[in-house]
Phi, psi and omega in degrees: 000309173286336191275333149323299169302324168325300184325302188276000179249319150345299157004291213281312196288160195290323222273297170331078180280282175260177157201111194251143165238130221203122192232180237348218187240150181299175181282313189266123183308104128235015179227095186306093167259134174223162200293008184256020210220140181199129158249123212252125140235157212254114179306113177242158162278152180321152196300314188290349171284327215267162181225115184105337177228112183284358164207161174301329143328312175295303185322283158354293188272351144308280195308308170329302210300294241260324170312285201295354200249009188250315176241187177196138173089009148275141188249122161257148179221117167277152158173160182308166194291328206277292181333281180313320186288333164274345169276002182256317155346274184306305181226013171089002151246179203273325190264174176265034167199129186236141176235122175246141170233133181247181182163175188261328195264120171298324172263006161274330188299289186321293172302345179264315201306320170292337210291292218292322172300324159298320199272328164327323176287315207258017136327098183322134159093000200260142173236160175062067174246131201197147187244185189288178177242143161218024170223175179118320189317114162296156161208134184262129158250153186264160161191122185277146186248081178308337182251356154270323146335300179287302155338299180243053141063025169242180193246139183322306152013264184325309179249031147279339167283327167304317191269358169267344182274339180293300164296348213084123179234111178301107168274326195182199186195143175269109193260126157258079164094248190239022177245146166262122186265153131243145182261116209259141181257109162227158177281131181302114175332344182275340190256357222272315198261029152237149161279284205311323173278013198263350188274336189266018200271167201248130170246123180275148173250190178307346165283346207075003168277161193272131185225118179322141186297292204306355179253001152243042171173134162245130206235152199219104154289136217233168150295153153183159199300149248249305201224140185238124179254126134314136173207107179078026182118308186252170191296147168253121174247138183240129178248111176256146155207195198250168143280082186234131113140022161216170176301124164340302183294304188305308198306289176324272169007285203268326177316300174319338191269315230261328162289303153339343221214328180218007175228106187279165166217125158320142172301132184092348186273145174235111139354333226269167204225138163251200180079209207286353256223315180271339179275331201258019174263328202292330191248002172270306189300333190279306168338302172316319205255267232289338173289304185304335186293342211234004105320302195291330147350299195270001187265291199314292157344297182294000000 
């Protein structure tokens, strides 16, 4: 539904010929995605058509303008089609500049990570700026009441096989020739998406009477992390953003003083800073070596 609405606020500019949308990740992993994620892309008409706007940059900051003032609770980042895909290639983000900060704890991680995205904004030149999302997800949680257990003589097993049946639980499995199936047990979508009727589903005790879920448990829905991203072992958070009208290196330099300088990090926490920002320090180190070799090479010649 928001990414409909985008669509139809796109639309509206002149500039604009189509708009396609493309939300999780394909069935063959090759594209790093995750399911809260849509890349939406825009067709514009040749250049000598558009009216009302003389660069792409104007453009750009019309649809932003028009985003925040049309949706809510989303973060955009412009770029090219091409451009991204080779930036997720190279270096593994979408932008041209990635901050990964690691650490054990998801909510120090998530709070230092806005802490570095606000002194990002106030940096000349930083655009998109947006951090990973890891929180938000409902989750129902159980927490079993061991002493109505013991009362009515059932063993924890049983409603822990229930509350795994609310999502699907594998009974058994089916073979066609030499392929295997399995065959899965879920609670019916009308029951799945209430709590209260999910509090009234029936539990047998050894007698055979039928017993309320919600009197051998208390089920609660809580926030809990949307997505736990990893890199080298530990846990991650990525703060991206984009660069327009100054150089790459210099906008890093004072970013870097400027997170340093107003963002404390807990003991144990790391830093590093990425994107295209790490190839072009990677290709200045090479750079270092292969220009004096290839001079003293033509010396050597001459």
């Amino acid at each position: 539904a928001m990414t409909d609405q985008i669509e139809k606020t796109l639309r509206q500019f002149q500039p604009v010929e189509s708009v396609i949308s493309k939300t999780g990740r394909p069935e063959i992993a090759t594209d790093p995605m995750t399911v809260n994620l849509t890349d939406i892309i825009i067709n514009l008409k040749p250049r000598r058509e558009w009216v009302g706007f003389s660069s792409k940059e104007e453009l750009v900051a019309a649809m932003e303008k028009a985003l925040d003032a049309n949706t809510s609770g989303n973060a955009y980042s412009f770029t090219q089609p091409i451009e991204l895909r080779v930036q997720e290639l190279i270096a593994g983000v979408r932008s041209d500049v990635g901050i990964s900060l690691y650490g054990d704890d998801l909510e120090t991680l998530a709070s230092k990570g806005e802490q570095i995205a606000r002194v990002l904004e106030t940096i000349p030149g930083a655009a998109d700026v947006g951090t990973e999302q890891v929180a938000g997800l409902p989750y129902l949680k159980v927490k079993i009441k061991r002493d109505q257990l013991a009362r009515h003589g059932i063993n924890a097993r049983q409603v822990l096989d229930v509350v795994e049946a609310i999502g699907g639980t594998v009974v058994d499995h089916v073979f066609q020739g030499q392929r295997r199936f399995p065959l899965q047990v879920r609670i019916a979508p009308e029951w799945r998406e209430n709590l209260q009727k999910i509090r009234q589903i029936k539990v047998a005790d050894p007698q055979g009477r039928q017993i309320p879920l919600e009197q051998l448990a208390e089920l609660v829905v809580e926030e809990g992390p949307a997505q736990i991203s990893r890199d080298s072992v530990r846990r991650r958070i990525l703060v991206q953003c984009n660069v327009r009208g100054r150089d790459l290196a210099g906008f890093v330099g004072e970013a870097r003083a400027a997170v340093d300088e107003q963002v404390e990090l807990p003991p144990g926490y790391l830093l590093t800073w990425g994107g295209q920002f790490k190839k072009l320090q990677e290709a200045s180190r090479r750079l270092s070596i292969a220009v004096p070799v290839a001079l003293l090479l033509i010396f050597a010649l001459l």
